[in-house]
C-alpha positions as CSV (number, residue, x, y, z in Angstrom):
1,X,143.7,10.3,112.7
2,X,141.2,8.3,113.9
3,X,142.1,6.8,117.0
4,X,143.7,3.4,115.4
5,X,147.5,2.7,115.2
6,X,148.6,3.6,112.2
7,X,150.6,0.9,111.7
8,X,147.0,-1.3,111.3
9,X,146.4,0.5,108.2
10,X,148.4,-1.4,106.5
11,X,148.6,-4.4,104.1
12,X,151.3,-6.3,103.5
13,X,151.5,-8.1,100.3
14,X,154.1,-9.5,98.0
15,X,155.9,-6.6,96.3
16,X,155.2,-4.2,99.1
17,X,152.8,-2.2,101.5
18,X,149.1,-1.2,100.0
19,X,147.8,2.1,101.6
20,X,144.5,3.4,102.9
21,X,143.4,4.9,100.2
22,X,143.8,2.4,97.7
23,X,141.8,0.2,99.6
24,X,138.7,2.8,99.2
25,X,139.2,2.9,95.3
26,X,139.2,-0.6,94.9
27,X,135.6,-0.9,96.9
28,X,134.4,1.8,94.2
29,X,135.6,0.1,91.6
30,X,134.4,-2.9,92.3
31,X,131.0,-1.3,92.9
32,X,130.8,0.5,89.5
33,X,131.9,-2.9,88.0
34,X,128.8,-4.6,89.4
35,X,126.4,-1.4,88.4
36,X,127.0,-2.2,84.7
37,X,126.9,-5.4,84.6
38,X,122.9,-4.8,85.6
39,X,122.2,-2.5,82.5
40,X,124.2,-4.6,80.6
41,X,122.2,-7.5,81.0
42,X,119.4,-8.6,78.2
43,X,115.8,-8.3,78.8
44,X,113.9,-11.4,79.0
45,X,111.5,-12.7,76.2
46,X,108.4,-11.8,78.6
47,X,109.6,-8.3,79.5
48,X,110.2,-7.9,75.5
49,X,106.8,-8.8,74.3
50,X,104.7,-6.7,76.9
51,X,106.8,-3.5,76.3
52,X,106.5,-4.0,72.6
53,X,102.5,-4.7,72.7
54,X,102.5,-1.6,74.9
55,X,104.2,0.4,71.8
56,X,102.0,-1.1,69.7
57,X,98.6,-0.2,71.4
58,X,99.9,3.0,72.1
59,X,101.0,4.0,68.0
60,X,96.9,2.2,67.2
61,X,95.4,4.2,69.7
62,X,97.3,7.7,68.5
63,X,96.4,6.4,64.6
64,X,92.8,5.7,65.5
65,X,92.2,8.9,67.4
66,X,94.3,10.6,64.4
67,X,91.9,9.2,61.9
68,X,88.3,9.7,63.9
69,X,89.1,13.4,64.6
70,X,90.7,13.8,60.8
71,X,88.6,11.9,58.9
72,X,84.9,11.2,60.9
73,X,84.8,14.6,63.0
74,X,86.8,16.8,60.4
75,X,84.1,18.3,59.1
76,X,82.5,18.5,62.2
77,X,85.9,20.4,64.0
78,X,85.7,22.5,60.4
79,X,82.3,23.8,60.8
80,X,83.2,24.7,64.2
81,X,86.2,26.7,63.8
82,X,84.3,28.1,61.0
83,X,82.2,29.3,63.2
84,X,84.7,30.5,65.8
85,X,86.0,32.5,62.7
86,X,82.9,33.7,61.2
87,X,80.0,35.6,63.0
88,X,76.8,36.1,61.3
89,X,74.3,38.6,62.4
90,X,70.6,39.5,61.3
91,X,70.0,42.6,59.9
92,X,65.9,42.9,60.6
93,X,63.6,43.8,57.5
94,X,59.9,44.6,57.9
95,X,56.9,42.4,56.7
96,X,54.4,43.9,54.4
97,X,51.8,46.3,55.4
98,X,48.1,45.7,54.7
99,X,46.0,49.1,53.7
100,X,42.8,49.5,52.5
101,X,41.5,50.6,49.0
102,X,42.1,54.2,50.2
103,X,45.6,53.9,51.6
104,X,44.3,53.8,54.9
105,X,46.8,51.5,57.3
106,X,45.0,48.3,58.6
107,X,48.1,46.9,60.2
108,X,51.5,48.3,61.5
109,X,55.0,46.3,62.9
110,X,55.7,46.5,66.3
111,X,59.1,46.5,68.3
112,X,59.1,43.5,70.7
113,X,61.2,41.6,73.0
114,X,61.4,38.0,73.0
115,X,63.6,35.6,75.4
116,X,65.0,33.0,73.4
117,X,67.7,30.0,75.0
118,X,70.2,28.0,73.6
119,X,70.6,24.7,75.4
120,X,74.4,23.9,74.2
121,X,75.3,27.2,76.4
122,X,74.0,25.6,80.1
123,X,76.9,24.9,82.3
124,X,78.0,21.2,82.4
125,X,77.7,21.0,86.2
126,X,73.9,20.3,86.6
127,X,73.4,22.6,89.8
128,X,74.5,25.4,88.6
129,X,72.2,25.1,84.7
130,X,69.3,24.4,87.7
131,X,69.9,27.8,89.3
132,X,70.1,29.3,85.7
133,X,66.7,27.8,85.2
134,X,64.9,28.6,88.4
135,X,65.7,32.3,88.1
136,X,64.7,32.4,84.7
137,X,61.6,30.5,85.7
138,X,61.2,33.2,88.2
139,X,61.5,36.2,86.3
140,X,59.0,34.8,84.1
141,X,56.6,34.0,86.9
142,X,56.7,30.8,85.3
143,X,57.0,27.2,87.2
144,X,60.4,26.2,86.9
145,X,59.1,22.4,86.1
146,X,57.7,23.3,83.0
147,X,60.0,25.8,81.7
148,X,62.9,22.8,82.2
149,X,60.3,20.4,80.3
150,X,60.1,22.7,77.4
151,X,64.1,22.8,77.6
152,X,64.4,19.4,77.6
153,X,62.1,18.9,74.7
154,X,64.2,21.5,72.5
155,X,67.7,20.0,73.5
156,X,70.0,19.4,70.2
157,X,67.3,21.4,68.2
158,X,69.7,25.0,68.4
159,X,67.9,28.3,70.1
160,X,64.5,28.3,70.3
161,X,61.9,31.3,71.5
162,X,60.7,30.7,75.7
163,X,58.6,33.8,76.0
164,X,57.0,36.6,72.9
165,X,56.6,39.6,73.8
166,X,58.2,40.4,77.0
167,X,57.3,43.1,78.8
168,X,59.4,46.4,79.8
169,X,60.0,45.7,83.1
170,X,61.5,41.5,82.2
171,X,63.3,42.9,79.4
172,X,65.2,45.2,81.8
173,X,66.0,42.4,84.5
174,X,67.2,40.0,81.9
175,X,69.5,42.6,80.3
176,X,70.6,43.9,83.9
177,X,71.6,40.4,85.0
178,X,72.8,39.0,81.8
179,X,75.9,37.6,83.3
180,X,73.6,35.4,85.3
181,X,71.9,33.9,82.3
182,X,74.8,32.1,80.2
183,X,71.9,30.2,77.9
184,X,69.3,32.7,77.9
185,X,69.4,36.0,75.9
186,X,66.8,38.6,74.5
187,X,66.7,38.9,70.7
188,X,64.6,42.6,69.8
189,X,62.1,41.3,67.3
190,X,58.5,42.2,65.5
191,X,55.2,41.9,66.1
192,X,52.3,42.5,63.4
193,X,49.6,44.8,65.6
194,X,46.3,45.2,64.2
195,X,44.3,48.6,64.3
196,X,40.7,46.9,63.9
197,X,41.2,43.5,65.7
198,X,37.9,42.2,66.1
199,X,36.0,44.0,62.8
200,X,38.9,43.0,60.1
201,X,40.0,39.4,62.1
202,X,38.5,37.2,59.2
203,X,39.7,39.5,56.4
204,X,43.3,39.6,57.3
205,X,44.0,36.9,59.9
206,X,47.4,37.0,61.9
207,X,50.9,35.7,61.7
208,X,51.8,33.0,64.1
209,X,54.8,33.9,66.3
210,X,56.0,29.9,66.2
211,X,57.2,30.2,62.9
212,X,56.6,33.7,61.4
213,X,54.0,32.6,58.9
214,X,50.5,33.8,58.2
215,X,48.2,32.1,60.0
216,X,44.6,32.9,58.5
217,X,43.4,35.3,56.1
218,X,45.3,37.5,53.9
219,X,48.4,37.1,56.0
220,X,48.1,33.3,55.4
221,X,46.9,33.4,51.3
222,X,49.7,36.3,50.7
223,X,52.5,35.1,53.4
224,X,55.1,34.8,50.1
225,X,54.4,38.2,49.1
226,X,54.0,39.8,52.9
227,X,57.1,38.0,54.2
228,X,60.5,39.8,54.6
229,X,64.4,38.3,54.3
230,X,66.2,39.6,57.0
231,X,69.8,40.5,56.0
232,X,73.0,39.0,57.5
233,X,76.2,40.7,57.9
234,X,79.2,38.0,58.4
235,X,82.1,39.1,60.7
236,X,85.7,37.3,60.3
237,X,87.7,37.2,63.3
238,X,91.4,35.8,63.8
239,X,92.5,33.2,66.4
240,X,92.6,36.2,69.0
241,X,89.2,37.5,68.3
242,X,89.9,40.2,66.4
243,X,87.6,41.8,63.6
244,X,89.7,41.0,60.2
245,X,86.8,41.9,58.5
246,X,83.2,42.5,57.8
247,X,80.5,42.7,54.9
248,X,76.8,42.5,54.4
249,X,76.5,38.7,52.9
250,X,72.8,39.5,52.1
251,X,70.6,42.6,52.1
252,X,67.8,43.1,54.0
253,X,64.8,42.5,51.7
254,X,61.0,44.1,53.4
255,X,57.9,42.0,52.2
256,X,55.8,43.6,49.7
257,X,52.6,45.9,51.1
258,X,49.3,44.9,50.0
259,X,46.4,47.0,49.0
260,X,42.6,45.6,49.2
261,X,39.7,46.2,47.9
262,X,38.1,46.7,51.2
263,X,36.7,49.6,52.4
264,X,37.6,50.2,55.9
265,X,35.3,53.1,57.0
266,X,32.2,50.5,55.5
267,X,33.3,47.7,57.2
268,X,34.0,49.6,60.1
269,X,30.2,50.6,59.9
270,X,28.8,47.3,59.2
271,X,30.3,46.2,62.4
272,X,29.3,49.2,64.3
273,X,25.2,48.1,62.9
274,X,25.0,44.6,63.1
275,X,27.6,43.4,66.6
276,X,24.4,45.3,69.0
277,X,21.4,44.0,67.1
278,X,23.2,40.4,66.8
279,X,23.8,40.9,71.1
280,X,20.6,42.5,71.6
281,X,17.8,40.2,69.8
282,X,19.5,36.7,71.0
283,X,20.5,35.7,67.6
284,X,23.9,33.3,67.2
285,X,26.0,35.3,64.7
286,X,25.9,36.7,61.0
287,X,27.7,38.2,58.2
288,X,27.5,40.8,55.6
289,X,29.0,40.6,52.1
290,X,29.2,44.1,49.8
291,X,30.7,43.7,46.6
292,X,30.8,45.8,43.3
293,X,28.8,43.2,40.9
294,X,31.0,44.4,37.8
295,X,34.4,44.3,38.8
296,X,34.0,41.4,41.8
297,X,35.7,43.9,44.5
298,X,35.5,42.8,48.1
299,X,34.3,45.8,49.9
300,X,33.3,44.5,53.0
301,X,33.2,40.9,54.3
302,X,32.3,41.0,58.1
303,X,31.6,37.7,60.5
304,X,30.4,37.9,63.8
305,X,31.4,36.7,66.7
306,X,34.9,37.8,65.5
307,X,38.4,37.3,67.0
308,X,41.3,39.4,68.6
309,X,43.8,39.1,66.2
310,X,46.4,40.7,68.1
311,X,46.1,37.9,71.1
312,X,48.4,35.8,68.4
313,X,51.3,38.5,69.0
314,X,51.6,37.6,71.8
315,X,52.7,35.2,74.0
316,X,49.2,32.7,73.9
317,X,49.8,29.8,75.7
318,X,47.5,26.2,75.3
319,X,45.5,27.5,78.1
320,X,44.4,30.7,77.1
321,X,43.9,29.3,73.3
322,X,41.3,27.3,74.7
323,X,39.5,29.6,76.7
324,X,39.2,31.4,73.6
325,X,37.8,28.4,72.1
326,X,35.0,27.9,74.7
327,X,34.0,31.5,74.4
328,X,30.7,32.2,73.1
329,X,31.2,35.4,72.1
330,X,34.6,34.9,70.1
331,X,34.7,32.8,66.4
332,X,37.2,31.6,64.0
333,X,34.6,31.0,61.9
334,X,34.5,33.0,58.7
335,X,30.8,32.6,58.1
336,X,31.1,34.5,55.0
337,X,32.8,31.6,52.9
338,X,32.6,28.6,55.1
339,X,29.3,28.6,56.4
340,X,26.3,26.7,54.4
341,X,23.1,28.1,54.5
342,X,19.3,27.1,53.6
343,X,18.8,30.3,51.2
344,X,15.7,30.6,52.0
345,X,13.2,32.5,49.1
346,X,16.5,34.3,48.0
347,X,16.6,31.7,45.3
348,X,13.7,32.9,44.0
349,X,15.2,34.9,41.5
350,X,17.3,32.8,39.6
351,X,14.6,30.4,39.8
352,X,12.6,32.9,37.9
353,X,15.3,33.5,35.3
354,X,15.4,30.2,34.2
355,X,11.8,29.7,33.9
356,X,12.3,33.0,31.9
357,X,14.6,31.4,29.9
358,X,13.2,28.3,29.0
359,X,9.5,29.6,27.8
360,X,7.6,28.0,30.8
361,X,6.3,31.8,31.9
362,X,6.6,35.2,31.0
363,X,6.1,38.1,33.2
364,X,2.8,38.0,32.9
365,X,1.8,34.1,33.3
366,X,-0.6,34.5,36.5
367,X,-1.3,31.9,39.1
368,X,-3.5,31.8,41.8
369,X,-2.3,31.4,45.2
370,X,-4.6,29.9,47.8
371,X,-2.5,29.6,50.6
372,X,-0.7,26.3,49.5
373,X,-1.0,23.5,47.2
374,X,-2.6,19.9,48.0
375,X,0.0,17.1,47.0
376,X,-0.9,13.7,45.3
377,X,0.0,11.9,48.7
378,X,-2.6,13.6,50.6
379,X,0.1,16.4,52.4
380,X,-0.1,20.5,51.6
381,X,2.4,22.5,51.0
382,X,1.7,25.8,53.0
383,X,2.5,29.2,51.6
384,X,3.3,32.0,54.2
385,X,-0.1,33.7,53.3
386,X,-3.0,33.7,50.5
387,X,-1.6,35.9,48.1
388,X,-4.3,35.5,45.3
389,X,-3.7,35.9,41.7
390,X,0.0,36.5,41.3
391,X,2.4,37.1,38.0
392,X,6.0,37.6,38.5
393,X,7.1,41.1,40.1
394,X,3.8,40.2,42.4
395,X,5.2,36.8,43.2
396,X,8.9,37.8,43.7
397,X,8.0,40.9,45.8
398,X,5.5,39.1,48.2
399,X,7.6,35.9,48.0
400,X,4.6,34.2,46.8
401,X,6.0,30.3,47.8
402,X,2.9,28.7,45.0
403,X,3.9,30.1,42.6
404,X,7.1,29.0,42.9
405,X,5.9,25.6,44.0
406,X,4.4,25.8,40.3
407,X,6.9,27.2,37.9
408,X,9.7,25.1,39.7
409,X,8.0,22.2,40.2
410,X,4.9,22.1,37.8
411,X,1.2,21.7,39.6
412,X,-1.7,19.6,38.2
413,X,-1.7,20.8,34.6
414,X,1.2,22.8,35.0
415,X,4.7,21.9,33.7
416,X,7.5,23.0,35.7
417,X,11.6,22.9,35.4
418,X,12.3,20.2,36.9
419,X,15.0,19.5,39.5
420,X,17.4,18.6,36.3
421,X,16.6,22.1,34.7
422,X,16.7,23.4,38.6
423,X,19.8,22.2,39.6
424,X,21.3,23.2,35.9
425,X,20.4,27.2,36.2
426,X,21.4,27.2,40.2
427,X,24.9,25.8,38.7
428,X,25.0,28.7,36.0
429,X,24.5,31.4,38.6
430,X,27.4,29.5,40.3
431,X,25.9,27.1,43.2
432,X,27.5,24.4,44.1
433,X,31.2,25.4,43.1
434,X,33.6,27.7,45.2
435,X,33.7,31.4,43.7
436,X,37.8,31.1,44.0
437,X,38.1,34.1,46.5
438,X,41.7,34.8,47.5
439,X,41.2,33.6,50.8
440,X,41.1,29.7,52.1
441,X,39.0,28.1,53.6
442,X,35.9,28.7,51.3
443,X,33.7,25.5,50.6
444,X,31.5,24.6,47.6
445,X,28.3,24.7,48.6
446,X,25.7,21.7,47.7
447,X,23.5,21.7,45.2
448,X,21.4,18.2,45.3
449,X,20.4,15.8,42.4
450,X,18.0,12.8,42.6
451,X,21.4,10.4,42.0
452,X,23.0,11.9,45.1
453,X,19.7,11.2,46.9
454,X,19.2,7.9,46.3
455,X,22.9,6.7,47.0
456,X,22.9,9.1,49.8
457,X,20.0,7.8,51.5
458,X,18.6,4.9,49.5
459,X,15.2,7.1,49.3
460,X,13.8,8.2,45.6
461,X,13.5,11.9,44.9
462,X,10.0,12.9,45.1
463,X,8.1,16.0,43.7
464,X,8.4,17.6,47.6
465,X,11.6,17.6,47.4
466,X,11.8,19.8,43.9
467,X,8.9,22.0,46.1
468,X,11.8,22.5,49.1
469,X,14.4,24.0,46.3
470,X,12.3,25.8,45.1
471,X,12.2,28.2,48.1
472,X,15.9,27.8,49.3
473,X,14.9,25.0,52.1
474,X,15.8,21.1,51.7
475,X,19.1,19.9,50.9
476,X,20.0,23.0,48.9
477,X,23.3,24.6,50.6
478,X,25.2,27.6,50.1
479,X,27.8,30.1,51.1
480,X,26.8,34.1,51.9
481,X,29.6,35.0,49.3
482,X,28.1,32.6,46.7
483,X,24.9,33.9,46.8
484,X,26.4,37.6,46.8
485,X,27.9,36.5,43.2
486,X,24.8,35.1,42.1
487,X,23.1,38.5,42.7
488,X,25.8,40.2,41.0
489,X,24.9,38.1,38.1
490,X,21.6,39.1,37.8
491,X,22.8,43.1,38.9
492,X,25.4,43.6,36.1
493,X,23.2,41.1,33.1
494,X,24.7,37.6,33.4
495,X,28.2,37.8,34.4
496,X,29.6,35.3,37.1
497,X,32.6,37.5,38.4
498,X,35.4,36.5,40.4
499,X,35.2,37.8,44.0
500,X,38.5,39.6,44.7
501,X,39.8,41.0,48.5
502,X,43.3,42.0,47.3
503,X,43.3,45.0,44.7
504,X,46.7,45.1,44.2
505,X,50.2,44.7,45.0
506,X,53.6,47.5,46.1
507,X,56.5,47.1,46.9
508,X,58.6,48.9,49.4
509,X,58.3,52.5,47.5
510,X,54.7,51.7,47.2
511,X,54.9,51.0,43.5
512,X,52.7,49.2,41.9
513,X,54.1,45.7,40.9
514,X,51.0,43.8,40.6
515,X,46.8,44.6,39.8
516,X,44.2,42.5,40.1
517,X,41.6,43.0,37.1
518,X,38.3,42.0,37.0
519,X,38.0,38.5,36.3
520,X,35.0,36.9,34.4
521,X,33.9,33.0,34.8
522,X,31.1,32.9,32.8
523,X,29.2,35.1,31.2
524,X,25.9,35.6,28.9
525,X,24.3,33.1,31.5
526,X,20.8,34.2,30.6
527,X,20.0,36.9,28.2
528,X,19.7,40.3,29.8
529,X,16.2,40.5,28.4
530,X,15.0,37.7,30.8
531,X,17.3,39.5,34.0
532,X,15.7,42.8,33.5
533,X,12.2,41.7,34.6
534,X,13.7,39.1,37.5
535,X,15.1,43.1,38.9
536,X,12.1,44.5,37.8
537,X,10.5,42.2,40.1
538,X,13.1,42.4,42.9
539,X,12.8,46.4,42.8
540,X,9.0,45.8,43.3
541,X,10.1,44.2,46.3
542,X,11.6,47.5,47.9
543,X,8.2,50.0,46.3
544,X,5.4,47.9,47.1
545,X,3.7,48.0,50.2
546,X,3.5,44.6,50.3
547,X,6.8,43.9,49.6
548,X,9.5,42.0,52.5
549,X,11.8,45.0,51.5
550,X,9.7,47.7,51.6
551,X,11.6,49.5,54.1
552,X,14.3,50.4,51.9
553,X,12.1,52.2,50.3
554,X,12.5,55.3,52.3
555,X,16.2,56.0,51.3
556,X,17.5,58.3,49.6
557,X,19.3,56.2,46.9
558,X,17.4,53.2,44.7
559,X,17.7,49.8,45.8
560,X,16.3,46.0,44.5
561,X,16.1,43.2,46.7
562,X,15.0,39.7,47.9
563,X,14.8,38.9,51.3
564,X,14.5,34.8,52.4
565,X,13.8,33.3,55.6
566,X,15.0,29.8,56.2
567,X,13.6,27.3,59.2
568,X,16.4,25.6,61.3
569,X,16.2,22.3,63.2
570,X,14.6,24.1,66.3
571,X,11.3,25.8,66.3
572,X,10.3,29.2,66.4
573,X,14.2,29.8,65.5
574,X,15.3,31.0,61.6
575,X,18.1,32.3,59.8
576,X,17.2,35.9,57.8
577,X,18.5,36.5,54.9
578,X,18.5,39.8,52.3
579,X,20.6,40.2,49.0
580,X,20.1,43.8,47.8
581,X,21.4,45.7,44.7
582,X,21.8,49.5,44.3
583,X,21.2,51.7,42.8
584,X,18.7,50.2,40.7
585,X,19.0,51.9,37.2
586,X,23.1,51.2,37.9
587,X,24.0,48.9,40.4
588,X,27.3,50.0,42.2
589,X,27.1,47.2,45.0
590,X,25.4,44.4,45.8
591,X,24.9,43.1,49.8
592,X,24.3,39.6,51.0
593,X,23.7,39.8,54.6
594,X,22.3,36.4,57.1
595,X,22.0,37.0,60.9
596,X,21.9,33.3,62.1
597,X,19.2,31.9,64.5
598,X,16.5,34.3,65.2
599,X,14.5,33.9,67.6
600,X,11.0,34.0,66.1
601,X,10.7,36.1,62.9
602,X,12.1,38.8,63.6
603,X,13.6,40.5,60.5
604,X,16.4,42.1,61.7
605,X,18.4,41.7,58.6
606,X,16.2,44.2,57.0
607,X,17.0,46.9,59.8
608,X,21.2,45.6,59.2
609,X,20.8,46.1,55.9
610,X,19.1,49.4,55.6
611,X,21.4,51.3,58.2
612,X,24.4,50.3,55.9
613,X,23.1,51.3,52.8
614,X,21.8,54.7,54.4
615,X,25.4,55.0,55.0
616,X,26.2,54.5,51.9
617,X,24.1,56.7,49.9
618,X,24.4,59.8,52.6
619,X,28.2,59.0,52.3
620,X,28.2,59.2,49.0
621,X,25.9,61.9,48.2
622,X,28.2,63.8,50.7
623,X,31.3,63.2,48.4
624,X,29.4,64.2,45.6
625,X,28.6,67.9,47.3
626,X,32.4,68.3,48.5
627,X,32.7,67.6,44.8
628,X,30.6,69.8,43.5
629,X,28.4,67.8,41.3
């Protein structure tokens, strides 16, 4: 068939002829036969131990991983399936709201936008989290090197607020390009917006957008009470996403409201009178204090320079915190309780109630006033004029400094109090200790002994000192608010009352869950026989023609007073002061009032003072009519 004879095809052997095809099955046979003899042959000892250590570092290697993801990262993997099975959402609650004594709204919640990122959700290839970052730079007119520094410096930390406050037209870009922005989202949140920024600023302070807390004033002192609990309802979902159920884990709890004592339509016109006289004369700043002397109500408590509030709403940044730092015209500084003052001839009057008190005059004792008195060491202590012969309405109306020199101090044959005696009634009427004013950041005042002075300053105390006490100047220190409870004292016959802003406490149906009541810290200081000639005298200082109150005189309601001027470190410049009481015959208020660093003597707390109480009175009398009293 092929081409070759077929008789070559064939074998001859013993016991016949072997054909073709058996030749071709032998060949395979013997070709199978030598196959398995290969897999039949043993591995060597070599071969053997390598395949067996590669078994064996395989089975540790599946046991360890077994054992870290199991036992090290099970709770780990847990949580986090947890988390891909459970969905928690806010439910938002409001923060209290702040009225006045009358109801009237002071501060309100406000929608807002805020973008907030989460740095787990940035893409793991680095270009494409840099465009992410660039265009939200971009949007937010930001440079993209310091919005990736604040990223990088809130990494592992969970979502975090970039920008408060966002305005319409970011909000809408953000949302319309949200597929864009895998670790940046906007979360609809609330800001606290104030109705009287600059006139209520050191009343009710603000509430920090960093962490939601109050950050000064009544929002800082009531945060626990203001502060809401947001609710949270928590979503189950199965492995395919689906909603296998859903319940509100926690209800949505709105902080409690908060009613003052403050009298928004006074403060509002005790701003309105002092901010252009402040501007106007050159003077640094002031503050005015009105307070009921018998129940310790805050009615108004004004600082200025003030503060916009509503800046912190916002989204401030470092730079424009400063600038507000470095401006003249704006103030943190609530002057009203923090700020220390010479007292000038205010003190006059308790001065006089102690001497009352402890038999060294009456109201009629009567001492000559030449101008000054001649000390041992060869000085003289000036007065601010020759009054002549003086007895004590005379000497508290005219501010008469000799005869304070005397009765404080004693003169030649004269015995005086005595800085021990001094320094005991100035702690009586509450000098020298804080008035515990639900507010923070009030300070104590100073009232200074001869032991201070000597360890202080290694220097004796010497009878000029007891002279400088005696009319407010020296080391003597105190706070506006102080000295407006010291008046009160002498206003309502010896009571030391607790200042109070906050009148009471609703909650979110506006029922009353907490009152403040008046609160008394001492009382029966001095005898009300002794008080009523120190406000016989300080009434003599509003009807006498002589009198450094005199021009309250010309309203239409009663009034007693003592006005004080105290030097400062630079000449020709003062600080004003006037504590007044009214009406007389039954003292409703009482006003402490300092404008800061007059130029010259100008008395321009006088004019402050007088346009508030005019307001006051008319006000009143004009309720009274609509009344029909």
């Amino acid at each position: 068939m092929l081409g070759f004879p077929k008789n070559n095809l064939r074998i001859k052997r013993p016991g016949g002829e072997i054909e073709t095809g058996d030749i071709f099955l032998d060949a395979l046979a013997k070709k199978k036969d030598k196959h398995y003899e290969k897999i039949e042959t043993s591995l060597s000892d070599r071969n053997f131990r390598l395949l067996s250590l590669f078994f064996a570092s395989a089975f540790f290697l599946l046991l360890s991983m077994s054992f870290y993801l199991q036992i090290v990262k099970g709770g780990y993997y847990s949580e986090r399936a947890d988390k891909n099975k459970f969905v928690f959402k806010e439910i938002e609650a409001q923060r209290g709201i702040i009225y006045d004594r009358n109801l009237k709204q002071l501060v309100f919640n406000a929608q807002s936008f805020d973008l907030v990122c989460s740095p787990d959700l940035f893409s793991k290839d680095e270009a494409a989290r840099e465009r992410e970052t660039n265009e939200a730079a971009k949007i937010l007119n930001m440079p993209p090197a310091d919005l990736n520094a604040l990223i990088r410096g809130k990494e592992g930390k969970g979502e975090f607020t970039v920008s408060f406050d966002l305005d319409k037209e970011k909000v809408i870009v953000f949302k319309a390009r949200a597929e864009e922005f895998g670790a940046f989202s906007i979360k609809k949140n609330q800001k606290r917006e104030y109705i009287y920024p600059m006139d209520f600023a050191h009343i009710l302070g603000f509430v920090s957008r960093a962490d939601e807390k109050g950050g000064a004033g009544i929002e800082e002192y009531y945060d626990e009470e203001l502060k809401e609990i947001a609710g949270i309802i928590e979503t189950e979902k199965d492995v395919y996403g689906n909603i296998v159920k859903e319940e509100m884990s926690r209800s949505p709890e709105s902080g409690e409201n908060i009613v003052l004592n403050i009298d928004m339509d006074l403060q509002e016109k005790a701003a309105e009178i002092m901010a252009p006289i402040i501007r106007d004369s050159g003077a640094k700043s002031g503050t005015v204090i009105v307070m009921d002397p018998n129940t310790g109500a805050v009615l108004t408590m004004l600082t200025f320079p003030s503060y916009d509030n509503n800046v912190f709403s916002k989204n401030l940044t470092d730079e424009e915190y400063q600038k507000m730092l470095d401006d003249p015209n704006t103030s943190f500084f609530n002057r009203a309780v923090s700020g220390e003052y010479a007292i000038g001839s205010t003190v006059k009057p308790f001065l006089a109630s102690g001497a009352l008190k402890e038999g060294i005059i009456t109201p009629e004792t009567t001492i000559y006033c030449q101008g000054g008195i001649a000390l041992k060491d060869g000085t003289f202590k000036n007065d601010w004029k020759a009054h002549g012969y003086v007895d004590l309405k005379k000497a508290i109306a005219e501010s008469c400094d000799v005869y304070f020199y005397t009765i404080s101090g004693g003169y030649e044959s004269f015995k005086g109090l005595g800085i021990e005696k001094i320094d005991d009634y100035l702690q009586l009427f509450g000098f020298g200790e804080k008035t515990g004013i639900d507010i923070n950041g009030e300070i104590a005042g100073f009232v200074p002994t001869p032991e201070w002075k000597k360890e202080e300053t290694g220097y004796s105390w010497y009878p000029g000192d007891t002279y400088n006490i005696s009319i407010g100047q020296g080391y003597l220190r105190a706070t506006p608010l102080q000295l407006a409870v010291a008046v009160s004292a002498i206003a309502n016959g010896g009571k030391i009352v607790k200042p109070q802003l906050v009148k009471s406490i609703l909650d979110s149906d506006n029922e009353v869950i907490t009152e403040f009541y008046p609160e008394i810290i001492r009382e029966g200081i001095i005898e009300d026989g002794f008080l009523s000639e120190v406000r016989a005298g300080m009434r003599e200082t509003v009807l006498s023609s002589s009198g450094t109150a005199h021009s309250l005189s010309y309203l239409s309601g009663t009034s007693a007073a003592k006005s004080g001027t105290a030097e400062t470190s630079k000449k020709e410049v003062y600080h004003n002061l006037l504590t007044v009481f009214a009406p007389y015959e039954n003292p409703e208020i009482v006003i402490s009032a300092v404008i800061e660093s007059v130029p010259y003597e100008q008395l321009l707390v006088n004019v402050i003072v007088r346009e508030l109480l005019a307001y006051y009175f008319d006000r009143n009398a004009a309720e009274e009519t609509s009344l029909g009293y």
